[in-house]
C-alpha positions in Angstrom: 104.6 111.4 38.9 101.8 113.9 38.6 103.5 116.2 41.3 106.5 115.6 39.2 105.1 117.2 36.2 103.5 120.1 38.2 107.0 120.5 39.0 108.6 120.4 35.7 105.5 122.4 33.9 106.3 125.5 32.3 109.7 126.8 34.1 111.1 129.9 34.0 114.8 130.9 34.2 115.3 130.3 37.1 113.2 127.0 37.9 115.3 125.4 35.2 118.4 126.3 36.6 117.1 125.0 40.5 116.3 121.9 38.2 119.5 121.5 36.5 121.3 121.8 39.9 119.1 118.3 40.8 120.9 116.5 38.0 124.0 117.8 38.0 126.7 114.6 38.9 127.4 114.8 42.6 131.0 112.9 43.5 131.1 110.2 45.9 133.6 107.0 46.1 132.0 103.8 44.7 132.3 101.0 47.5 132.6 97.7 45.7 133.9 95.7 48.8 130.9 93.5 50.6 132.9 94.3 54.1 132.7 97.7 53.1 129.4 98.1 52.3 128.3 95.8 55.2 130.0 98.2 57.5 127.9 101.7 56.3 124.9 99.1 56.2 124.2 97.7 53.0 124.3 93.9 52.1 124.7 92.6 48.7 123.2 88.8 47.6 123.5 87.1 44.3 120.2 86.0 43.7 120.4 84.6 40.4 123.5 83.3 37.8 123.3 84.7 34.4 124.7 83.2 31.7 127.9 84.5 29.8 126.7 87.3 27.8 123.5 87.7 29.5 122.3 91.4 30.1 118.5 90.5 30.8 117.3 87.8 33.1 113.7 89.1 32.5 112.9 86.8 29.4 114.7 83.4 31.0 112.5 84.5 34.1 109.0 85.2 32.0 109.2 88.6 33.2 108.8 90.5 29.9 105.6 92.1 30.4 106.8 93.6 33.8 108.3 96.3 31.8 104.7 97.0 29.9 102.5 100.0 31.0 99.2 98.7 32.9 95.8 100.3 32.6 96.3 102.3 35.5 99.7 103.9 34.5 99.7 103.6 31.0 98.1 107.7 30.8 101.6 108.9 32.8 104.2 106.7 31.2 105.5 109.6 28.8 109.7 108.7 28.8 110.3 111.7 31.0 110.5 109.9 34.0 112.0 106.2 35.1 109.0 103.3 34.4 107.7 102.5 37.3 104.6 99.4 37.7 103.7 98.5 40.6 103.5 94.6 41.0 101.6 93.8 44.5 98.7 92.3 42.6 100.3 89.9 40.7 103.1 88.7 42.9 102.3 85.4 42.5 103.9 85.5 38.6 107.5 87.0 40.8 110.3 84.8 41.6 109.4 85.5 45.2 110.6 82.4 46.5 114.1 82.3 44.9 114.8 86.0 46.1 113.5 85.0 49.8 116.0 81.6 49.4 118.6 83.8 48.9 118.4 86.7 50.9 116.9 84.9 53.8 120.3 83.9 55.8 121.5 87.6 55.0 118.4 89.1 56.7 118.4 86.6 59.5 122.1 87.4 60.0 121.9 91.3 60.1 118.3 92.4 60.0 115.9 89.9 61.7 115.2 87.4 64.2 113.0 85.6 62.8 111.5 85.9 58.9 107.9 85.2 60.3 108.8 88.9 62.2 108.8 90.7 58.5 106.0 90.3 55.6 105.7 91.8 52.1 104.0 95.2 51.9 104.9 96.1 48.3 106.6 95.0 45.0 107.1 97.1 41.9 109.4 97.6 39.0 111.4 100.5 37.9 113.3 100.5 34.5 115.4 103.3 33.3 116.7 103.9 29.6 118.2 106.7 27.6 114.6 108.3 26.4 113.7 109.3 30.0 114.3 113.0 30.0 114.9 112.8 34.1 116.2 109.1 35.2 117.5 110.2 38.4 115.6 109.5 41.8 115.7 112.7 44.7 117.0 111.5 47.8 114.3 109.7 49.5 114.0 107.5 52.8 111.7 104.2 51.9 107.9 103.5 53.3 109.4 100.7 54.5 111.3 98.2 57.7 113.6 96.6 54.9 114.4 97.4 50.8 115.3 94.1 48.7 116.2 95.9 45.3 117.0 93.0 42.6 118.8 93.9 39.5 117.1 92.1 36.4 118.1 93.8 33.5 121.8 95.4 32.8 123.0 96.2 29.0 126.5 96.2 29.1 127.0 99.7 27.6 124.8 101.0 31.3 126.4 104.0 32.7 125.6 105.7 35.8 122.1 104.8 37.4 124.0 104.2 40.6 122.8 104.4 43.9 123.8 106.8 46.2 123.8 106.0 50.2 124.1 108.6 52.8 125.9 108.2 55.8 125.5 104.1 57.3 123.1 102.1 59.5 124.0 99.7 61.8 123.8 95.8 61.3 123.2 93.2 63.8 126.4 91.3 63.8 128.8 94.0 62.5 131.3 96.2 64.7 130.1 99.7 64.8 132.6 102.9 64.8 136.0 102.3 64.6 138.9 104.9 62.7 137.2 104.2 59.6 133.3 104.9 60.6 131.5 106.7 58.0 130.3 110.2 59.0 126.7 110.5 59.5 126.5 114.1 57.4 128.4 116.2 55.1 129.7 115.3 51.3 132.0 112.4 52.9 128.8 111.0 54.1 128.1 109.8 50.4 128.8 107.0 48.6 128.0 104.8 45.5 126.4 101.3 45.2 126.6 99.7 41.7 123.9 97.3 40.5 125.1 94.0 39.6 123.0 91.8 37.5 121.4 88.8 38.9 122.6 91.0 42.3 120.1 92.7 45.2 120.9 95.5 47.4 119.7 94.9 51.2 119.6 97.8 53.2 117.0 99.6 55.9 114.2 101.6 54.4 115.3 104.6 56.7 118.8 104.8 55.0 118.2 107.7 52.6 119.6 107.1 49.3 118.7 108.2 45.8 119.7 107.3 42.0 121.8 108.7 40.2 121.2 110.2 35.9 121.5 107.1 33.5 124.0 107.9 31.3 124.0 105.2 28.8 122.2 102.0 28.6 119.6 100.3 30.3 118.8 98.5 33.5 115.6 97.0 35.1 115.0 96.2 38.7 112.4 94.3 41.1 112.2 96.2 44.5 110.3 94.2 47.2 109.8 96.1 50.6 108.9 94.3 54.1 107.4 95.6 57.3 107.2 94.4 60.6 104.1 92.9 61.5 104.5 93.9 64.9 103.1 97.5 64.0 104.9 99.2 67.4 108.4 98.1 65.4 107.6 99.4 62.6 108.7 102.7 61.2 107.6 102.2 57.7 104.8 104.8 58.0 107.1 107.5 56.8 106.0 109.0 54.0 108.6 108.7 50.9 109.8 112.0 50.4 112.1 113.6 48.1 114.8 116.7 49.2 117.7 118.1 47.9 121.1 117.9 49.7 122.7 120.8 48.6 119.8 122.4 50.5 120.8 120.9 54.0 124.4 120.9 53.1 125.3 116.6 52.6 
């Protein structure tokens, strides 16, 4: 967040209008079909069952206060960014074990061997609303083996705050290729993942993605991340770093 605001300090002409080109709605189809989505590399599990009329599991799970500032991040929590509190240390207060019940078989099925192969490396929360001046996320590959991204938190006037894939990853027991393979670069390399509530998004940490502008509403979501333990699997030393496409041309 500090780079962020380096970034954002001050601009001139044209840094505004480089800026505005980073926010500016890029098209891509929204894939809504689990065989779909399984096939460019990204499984969806309900984890939870909200009630009718429910937009927030956060209270019915005692998860409130994830969506309060901490000490340590209370000085850059200004609205111009998404929230984001990191929740490592106090994983114990997380629904951990009904998010492993339930994404478990998915991961055995397509990612893993084994769970005891995998462990926790880090757990955080990222909320978006309408008074964050930038809500959008750059393009980004994750520090990470695997990405479990749980949707808490969905009003039901949310708008956008999508995620954006490009091109697909291949899963352990799914045909790859085919007539309708997904190319691996260019604009029909994109394509959108909605957040569902109750709902988490499974996919590699090396599958870059971003988010998309909110443009209405509100949503809250619990991203755990898992590494290898075997460090010579691993790729999760990446660093997580942020580019624009229309730079590289996808």
């Amino acid at each position: 967040k500090i780079i962020l605001k380096i970034l954002h300090f001050a601009p001139g002409n044209r840094e505004k209008t480089f800026m505005a080109s980073l926010t500016a709605p890029i098209a891509a189809p929204l894939i809504e079909n689990d065989a779909d989505l399984l096939k460019r590399g990204i499984v969806r599990v309900q984890v939870f069952t909200p009630p009718a009329g429910c937009h927030s599991l956060l209270p019915s799970l005692n998860l409130e206060s994830i969506k309060e500032a901490s000490p340590f991040n209370q000085s850059l929590e200004d609205d111009e960014y998404a929230f984001y509190k990191n929740l490592l240390d106090d994983v114990s207060s997380l629904p951990l074990q009904s998010v492993l019940d339930a994404c478990s078989p998915p991961l055995l099925r397509h990612f893993v061997g084994s769970m005891d192969e995998i462990r926790l490396d880090d757990a955080f929360c990222v909320s978006y609303n309408p008074g964050q001046h930038d809500s959008r996320c750059a393009k980004h590959q994750d520090p990470s083996d695997i990405t479990v991204n749980v949707n808490l938190e969905r009003t039901p006037d949310m708008k956008g705050s999508q995620i954006m894939f490009y091109g697909a990853k291949n899963l352990r027991g799914v045909p790859a290729g085919g007539g309708d393979a997904v190319p691996s670069s260019g604009p029909s390399s994109r394509f959108l993942v909605d957040t569902k509530l109750g709902w988490c998004t499974i996919h590699y940490g090396s599958h870059p993605h971003e988010t998309t502008a909110l443009e209405g509403g509100e949503r809250t979501n619990l991203v755990l991340t898992f590494v290898y333990k075997d460090e010579s699997k691993s790729e999760a030393n990446r660093t997580c770093y942020a580019f624009d496409q229309r730079e590289e041309g996808s």
